[in-house]
C-alpha positions, -999 to +999 in steps of 0.1 A: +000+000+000+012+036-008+021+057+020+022+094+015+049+112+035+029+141+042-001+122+055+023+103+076+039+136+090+001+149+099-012+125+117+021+122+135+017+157+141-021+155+151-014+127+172+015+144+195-012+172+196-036+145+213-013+132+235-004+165+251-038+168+259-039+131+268-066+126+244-092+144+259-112+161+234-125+189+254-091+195+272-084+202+229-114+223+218-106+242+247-071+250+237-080+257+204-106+280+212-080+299+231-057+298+199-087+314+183-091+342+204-055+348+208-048+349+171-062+381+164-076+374+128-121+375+120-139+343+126-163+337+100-191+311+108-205+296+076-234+276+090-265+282+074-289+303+083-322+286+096-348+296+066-383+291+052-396+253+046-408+257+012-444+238+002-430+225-031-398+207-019-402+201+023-364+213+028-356+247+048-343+273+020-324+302+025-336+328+006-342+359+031-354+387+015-365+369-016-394+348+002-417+377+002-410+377-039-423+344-044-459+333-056-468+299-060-474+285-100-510+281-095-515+318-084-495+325-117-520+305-140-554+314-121-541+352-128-539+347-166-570+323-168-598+330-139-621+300-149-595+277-140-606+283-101-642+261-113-614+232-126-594+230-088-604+207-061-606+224-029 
């Protein structure tokens, strides 16, 4: 099997990181939070906003300002054609 040099030299890396820390994850967030802060530079959080569940596809969109834009296809047709409201089922 092919062994990168690289990879090898990371997850040495990573793993004398753990053991300073004796594994404990939270002893490890902690201390990279603290890198965070100390390093001075903007933290950008790219998590999604929570948006609108849409009727058509069930999944939350983000489309902020947008949603008050939007008008359903049926609206569309029964504005061009008013006797189609005879033709839906309620």
């Amino acid at each position: 099997m092919y062994q990168d040099a690289i990879v090898e030299e990371i997850h040495k890396i990573r793993e004398e990181y753990s053991r300073l820390f004796n594994h404990d994850l939270k002893a490890i967030f902690a201390d990279l939070q603290k890198q965070q802060a100390e390093s001075g530079r903007e933290v950008v959080n790219l998590s999604r906003k929570r948006g609108i569940t849409t009727r058509w596809s069930g999944r939350a969109r983000d489309i902020g300002e947008d949603a008050n834009n939007i008008v359903p296809p049926g609206k569309l047709l029964l504005e061009r054609d008013p006797s189609l409201t005879n033709n839906l089922e309620t």
